[in-house]
C-alpha positions in Angstrom: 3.7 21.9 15.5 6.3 19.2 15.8 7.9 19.2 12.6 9.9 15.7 11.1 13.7 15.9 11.9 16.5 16.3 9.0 18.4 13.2 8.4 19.0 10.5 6.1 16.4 8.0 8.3 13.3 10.9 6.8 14.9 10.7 3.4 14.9 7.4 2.9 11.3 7.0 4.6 10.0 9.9 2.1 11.5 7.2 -0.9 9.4 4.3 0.7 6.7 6.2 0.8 7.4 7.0 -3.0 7.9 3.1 -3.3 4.6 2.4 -2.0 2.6 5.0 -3.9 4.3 4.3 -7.1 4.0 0.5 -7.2 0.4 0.8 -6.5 -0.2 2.8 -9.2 1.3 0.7 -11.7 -0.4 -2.6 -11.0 -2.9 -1.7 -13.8 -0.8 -2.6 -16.6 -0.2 -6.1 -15.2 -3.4 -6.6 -15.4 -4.5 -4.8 -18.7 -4.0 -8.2 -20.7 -6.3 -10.0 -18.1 -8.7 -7.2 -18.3 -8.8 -7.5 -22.2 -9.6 -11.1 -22.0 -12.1 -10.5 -19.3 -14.4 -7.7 -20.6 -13.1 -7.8 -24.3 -11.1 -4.5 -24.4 -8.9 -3.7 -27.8 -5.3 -1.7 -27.5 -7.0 1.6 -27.6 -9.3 0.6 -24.7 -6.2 -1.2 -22.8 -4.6 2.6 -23.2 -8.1 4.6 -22.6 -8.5 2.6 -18.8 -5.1 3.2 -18.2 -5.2 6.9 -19.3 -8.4 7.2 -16.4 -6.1 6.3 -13.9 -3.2 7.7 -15.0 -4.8 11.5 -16.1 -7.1 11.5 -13.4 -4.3 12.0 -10.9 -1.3 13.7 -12.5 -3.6 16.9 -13.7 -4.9 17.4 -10.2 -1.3 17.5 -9.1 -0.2 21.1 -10.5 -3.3 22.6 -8.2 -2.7 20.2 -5.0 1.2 21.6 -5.6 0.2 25.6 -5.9 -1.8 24.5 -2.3 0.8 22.5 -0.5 3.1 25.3 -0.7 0.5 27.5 0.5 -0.9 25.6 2.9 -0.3 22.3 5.6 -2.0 20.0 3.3 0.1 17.2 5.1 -2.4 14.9 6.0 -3.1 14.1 2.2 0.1 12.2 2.1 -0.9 9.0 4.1 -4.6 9.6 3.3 -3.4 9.4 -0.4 -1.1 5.9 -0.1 -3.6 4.3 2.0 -6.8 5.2 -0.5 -5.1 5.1 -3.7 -3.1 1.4 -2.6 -6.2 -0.2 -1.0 -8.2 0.8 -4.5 -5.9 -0.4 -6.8 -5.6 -3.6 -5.3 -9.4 -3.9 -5.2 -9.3 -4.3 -9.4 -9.2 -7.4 -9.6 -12.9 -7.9 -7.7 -14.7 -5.9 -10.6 -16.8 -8.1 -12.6 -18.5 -4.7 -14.3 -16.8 -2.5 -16.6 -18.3 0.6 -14.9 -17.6 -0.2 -11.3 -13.6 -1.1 -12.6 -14.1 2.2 -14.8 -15.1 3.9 -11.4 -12.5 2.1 -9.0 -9.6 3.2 -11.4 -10.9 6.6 -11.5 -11.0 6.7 -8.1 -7.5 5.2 -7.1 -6.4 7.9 -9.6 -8.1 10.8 -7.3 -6.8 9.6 -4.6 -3.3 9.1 -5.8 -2.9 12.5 -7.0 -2.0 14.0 -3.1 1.2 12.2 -2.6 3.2 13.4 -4.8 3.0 17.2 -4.5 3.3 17.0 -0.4 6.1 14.2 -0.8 8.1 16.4 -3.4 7.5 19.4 -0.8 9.0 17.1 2.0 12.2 16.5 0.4 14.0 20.2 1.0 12.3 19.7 4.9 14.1 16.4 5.9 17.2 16.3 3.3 20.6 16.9 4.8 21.5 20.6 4.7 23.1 20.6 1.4 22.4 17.6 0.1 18.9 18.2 -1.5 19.9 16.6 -5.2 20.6 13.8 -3.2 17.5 13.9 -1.5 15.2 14.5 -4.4 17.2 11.3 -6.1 15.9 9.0 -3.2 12.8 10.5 -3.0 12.7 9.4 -7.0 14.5 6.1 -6.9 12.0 5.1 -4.5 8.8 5.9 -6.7 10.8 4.0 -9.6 11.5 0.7 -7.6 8.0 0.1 -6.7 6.9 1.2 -9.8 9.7 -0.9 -12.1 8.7 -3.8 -9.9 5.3 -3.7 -9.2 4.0 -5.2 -13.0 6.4 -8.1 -12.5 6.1 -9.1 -8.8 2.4 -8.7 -9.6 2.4 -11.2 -12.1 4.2 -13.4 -10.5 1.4 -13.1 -7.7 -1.0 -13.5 -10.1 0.2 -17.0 -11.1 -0.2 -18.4 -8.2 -3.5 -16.8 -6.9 -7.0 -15.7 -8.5 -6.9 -12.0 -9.9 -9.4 -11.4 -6.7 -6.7 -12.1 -4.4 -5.1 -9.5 -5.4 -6.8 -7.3 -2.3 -4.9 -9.0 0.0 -2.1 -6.6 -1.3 -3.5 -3.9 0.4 -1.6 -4.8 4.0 1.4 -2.5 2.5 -0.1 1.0 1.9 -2.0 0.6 5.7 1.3 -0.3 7.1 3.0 2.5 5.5 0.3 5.1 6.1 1.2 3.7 10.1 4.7 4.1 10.0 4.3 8.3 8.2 2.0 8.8 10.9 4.2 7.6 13.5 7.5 9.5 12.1 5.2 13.1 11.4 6.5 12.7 7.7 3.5 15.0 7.0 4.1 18.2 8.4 6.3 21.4 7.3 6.0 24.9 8.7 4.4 27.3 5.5 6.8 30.2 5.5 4.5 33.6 3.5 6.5 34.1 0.9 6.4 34.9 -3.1 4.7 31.5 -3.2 1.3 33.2 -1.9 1.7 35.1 -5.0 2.1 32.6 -7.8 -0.6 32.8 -10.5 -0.9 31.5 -14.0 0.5 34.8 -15.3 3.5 34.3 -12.9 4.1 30.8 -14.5 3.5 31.7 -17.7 6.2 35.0 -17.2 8.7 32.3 -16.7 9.5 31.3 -20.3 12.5 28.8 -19.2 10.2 27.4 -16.7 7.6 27.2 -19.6 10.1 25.9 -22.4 11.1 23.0 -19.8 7.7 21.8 -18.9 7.1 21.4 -22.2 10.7 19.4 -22.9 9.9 17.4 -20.0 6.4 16.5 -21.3 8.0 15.5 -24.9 9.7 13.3 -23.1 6.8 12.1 -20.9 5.3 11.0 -23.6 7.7 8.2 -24.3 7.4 7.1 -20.2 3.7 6.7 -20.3 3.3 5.3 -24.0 5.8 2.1 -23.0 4.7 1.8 -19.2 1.4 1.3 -20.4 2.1 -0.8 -23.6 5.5 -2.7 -23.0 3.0 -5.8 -21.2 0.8 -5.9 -24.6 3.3 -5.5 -27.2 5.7 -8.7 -26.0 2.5 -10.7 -25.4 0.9 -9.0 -28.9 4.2 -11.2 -30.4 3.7 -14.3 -28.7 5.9 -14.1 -25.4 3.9 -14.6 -22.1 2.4 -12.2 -20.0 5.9 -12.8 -17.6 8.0 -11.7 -20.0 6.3 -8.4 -21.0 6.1 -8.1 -16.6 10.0 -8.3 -16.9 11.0 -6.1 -20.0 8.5 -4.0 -18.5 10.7 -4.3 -14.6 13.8 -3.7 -16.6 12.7 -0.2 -18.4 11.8 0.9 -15.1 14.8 -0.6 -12.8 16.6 1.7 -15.5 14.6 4.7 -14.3 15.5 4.1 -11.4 19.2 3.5 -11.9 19.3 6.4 -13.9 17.5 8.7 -10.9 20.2 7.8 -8.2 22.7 7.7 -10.7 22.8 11.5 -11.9 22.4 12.7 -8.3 26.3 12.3 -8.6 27.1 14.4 -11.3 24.7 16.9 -11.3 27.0 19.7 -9.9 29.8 18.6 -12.6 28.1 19.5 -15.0 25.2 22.0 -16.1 21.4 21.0 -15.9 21.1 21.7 -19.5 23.8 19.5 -20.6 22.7 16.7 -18.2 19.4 16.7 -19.7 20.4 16.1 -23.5 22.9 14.1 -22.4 20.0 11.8 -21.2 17.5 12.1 -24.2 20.3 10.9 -26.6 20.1 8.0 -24.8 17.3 7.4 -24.1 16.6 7.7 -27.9 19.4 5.2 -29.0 18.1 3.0 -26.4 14.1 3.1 -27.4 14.9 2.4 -31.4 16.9 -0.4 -30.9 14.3 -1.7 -28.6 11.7 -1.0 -30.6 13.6 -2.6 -33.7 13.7 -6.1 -31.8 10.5 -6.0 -29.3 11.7 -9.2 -28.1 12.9 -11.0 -25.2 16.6 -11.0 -26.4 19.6 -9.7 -24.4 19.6 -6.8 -27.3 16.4 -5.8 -26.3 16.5 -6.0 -22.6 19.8 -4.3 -22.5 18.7 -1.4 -25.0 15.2 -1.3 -22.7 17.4 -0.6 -19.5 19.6 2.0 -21.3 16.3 3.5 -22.5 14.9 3.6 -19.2 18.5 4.9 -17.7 17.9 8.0 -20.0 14.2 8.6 -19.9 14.3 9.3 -15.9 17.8 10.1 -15.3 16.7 14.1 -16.0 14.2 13.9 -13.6 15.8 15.1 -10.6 18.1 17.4 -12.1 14.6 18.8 -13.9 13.0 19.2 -10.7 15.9 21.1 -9.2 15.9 22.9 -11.6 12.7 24.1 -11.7 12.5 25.0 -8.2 15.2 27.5 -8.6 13.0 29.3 -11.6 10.8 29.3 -9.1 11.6 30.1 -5.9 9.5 29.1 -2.4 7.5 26.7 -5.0 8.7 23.5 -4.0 5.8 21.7 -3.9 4.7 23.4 -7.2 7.7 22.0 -9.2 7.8 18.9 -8.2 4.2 18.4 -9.2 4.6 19.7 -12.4 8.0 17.7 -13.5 6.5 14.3 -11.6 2.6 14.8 -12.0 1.5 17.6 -14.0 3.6 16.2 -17.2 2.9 12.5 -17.1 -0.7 13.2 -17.2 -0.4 14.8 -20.6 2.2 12.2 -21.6 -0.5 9.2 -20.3 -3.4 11.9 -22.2 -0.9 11.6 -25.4 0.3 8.5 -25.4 -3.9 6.6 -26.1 -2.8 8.0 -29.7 -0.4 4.9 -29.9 -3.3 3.0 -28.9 -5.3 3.9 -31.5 -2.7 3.8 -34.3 -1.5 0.8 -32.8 -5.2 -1.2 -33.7 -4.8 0.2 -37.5 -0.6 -0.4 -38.1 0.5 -2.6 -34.7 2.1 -1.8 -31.3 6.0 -2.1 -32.8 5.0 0.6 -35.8 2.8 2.8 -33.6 5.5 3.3 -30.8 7.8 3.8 -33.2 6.5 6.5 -35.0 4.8 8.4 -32.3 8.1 8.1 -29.8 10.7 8.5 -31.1 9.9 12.2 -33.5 8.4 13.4 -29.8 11.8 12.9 -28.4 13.9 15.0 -30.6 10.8 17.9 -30.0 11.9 17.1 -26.2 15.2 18.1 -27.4 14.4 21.1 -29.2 12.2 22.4 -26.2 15.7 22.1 -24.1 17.5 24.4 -26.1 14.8 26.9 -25.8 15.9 26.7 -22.2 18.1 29.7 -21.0 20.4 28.5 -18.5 
């Protein structure tokens, strides 16, 4: 088997390929406010279609995980970008609820297999050493295309029909080209206590368990304003480009936030890192959430927000992977998949509160009380 070289060329291609998968799977909320006025659909709705997408891939990811590290399941990664992109870019063609019902369903299955065998990849091609690093690009990349996908989408969509939106599809099938061409798919399986691990294993790990369950606290927040931010600025008057771009800057924060705690992560402890991060991430959401504007309060509190809702991330995922030794694939899917679908699950309650009491209230109240659980989880953690 010829196996993908280590260097920083790999690394950087396993972020595009993150890039690409992610902004694919966030051109949905873009479109949620077009999709409302199309078929009709109310907040809770807007957050149920979304959930589809959103759950139907991240829960399958925790399985795929337990098999990538068990098996070569390589081939899913560019069989995943290339079905999951050229779906979601089909969206805009529905004229039925029930085929777009089915077409987001879909683009959610298929999305759910790049993740766990693009997590897996990172410890193959990183530098020797340098695999904080490595799991920070691999993140960063995800964020970019996902910060940026709502906004360049509706720019697109203001200058062409919501059907055009298929011709977006070129990307993924490029991309799926270029992993094929580079064998950014395949890693040797070593046998090893991975061939082992079992719900009662997992469940044995109570740090691993108290973590999970910090990390999805904190999910919850993610999910709730990915899939809302676009419907509560328009819900209070602004235009659909200005929910695209607080939306952009939450998640360029995420991103920023990803690369930036690559460089302190062996200053400091993962535990402290992690709070460090929730603090603010919660000072950053209530001022936001106070203003829900398009001021320079609100974007700048958004960004900070966003800094500190992702920043843990890769520090999480490293984490994880040394509770759990020769489960690499496994961690990663449950810090980057397995936890966002429960947080995307979770977060159609702010939906439905938000049709009774608003968006600004419903956020509000749901977010910010599941962030200081996040923080109690963490000290449940022992380091």
């Amino acid at each position: 088997m010829l196996l993908p070289k280590r260097g920083l060329v790999n690394t950087y291609l396993l972020g595009w390929g993150h890039f690409v998968g992610d902004y694919y799977a966030n051109i949905l909320p873009v479109m949620l406010p077009i999709l409302a006025l199309k078929f009709g659909f109310s907040y809770s709705e807007c957050g149920l279609l979304y959930m589809i997408f959103q759950v139907s891939g991240c829960l399958l990811q925790a399985p795929l995980g337990i098999a990538a590290d068990k098996r070569n399941l390589g081939l899913l990664l560019p069989i995943s970008i290339l079905t999951s992109g050229v779906l979601a870019s089909s969206v805009g063609l529905c004229n039925s609820v029930w085929i777009l019902v089915v077409i987001v369903f879909l683009s959610g299955i298929c999305s759910s297999g790049f993740h766990p065998v693009l997590g897996g990849m990172v410890p193959v091609v990183s530098p020797k050493g340098r695999e904080i690093f490595g799991t920070s690009i691999f993140l960063v990349g995800g964020n970019v295309g996902f910060a940026i996908a709502p906004f360049l989408t509706a720019l697109y969509l203001e200058h062409f029909e919501s059907p055009k939106l298929i011709y977006l599809a070129v990307f993924p099938i490029i991309t799926t080209a270029i992993i094929f061409q580079r064998k950014i798919y395949q890693k040797e399986i070593i046998k090893n206590d991975v061939q082992d691990l079992s719900l009662k294993t997992i469940v044995a790990c109570r740090p691993f368990v108290w973590l999970v369950l910090s990390i999805f606290f904190r999910a919850i927040s993610y999910c709730a304003l990915v899939s809302y931010i676009p419907l509560l600025i328009t819900s209070r008057g602004y235009s659909s480009i200005d929910g695209s771009a607080v939306l952009m800057t939450m998640l360029l924060g995420t991103a920023i936030g990803g690369l930036m705690v690559g460089k302190f992560a062996k200053r400091y402890s993962f535990k402290n890192i992690i709070f460090s991060t929730y603090i603010l991430t919660f000072v950053g959401l209530a001022i936001f959430l106070y203003n829900a504007d398009n001021s320079i309060i609100a974007y700048l509190s958004v960004f900070l927000g966003g800094v500190g809702l992702y920043a843990s991330t890769p520090v999480a995922i490293v984490w994880a992977q040394k509770m759990l030794p020769h489960a690499d694939a496994f961690a990663t899917s449950m810090m980057v998949g397995f936890t966002f679908g429960l947080g995307y699950l979770t977060s159609v309650l702010v939906g439905m509160l938000g049709d009774m009491v608003g968006l600004q209230l419903s956020l509000a109240v749901i977010l910010l009380p599941t962030l200081v659980l996040a923080i109690l989880a963490l000290f449940k953690v022992k380091a």
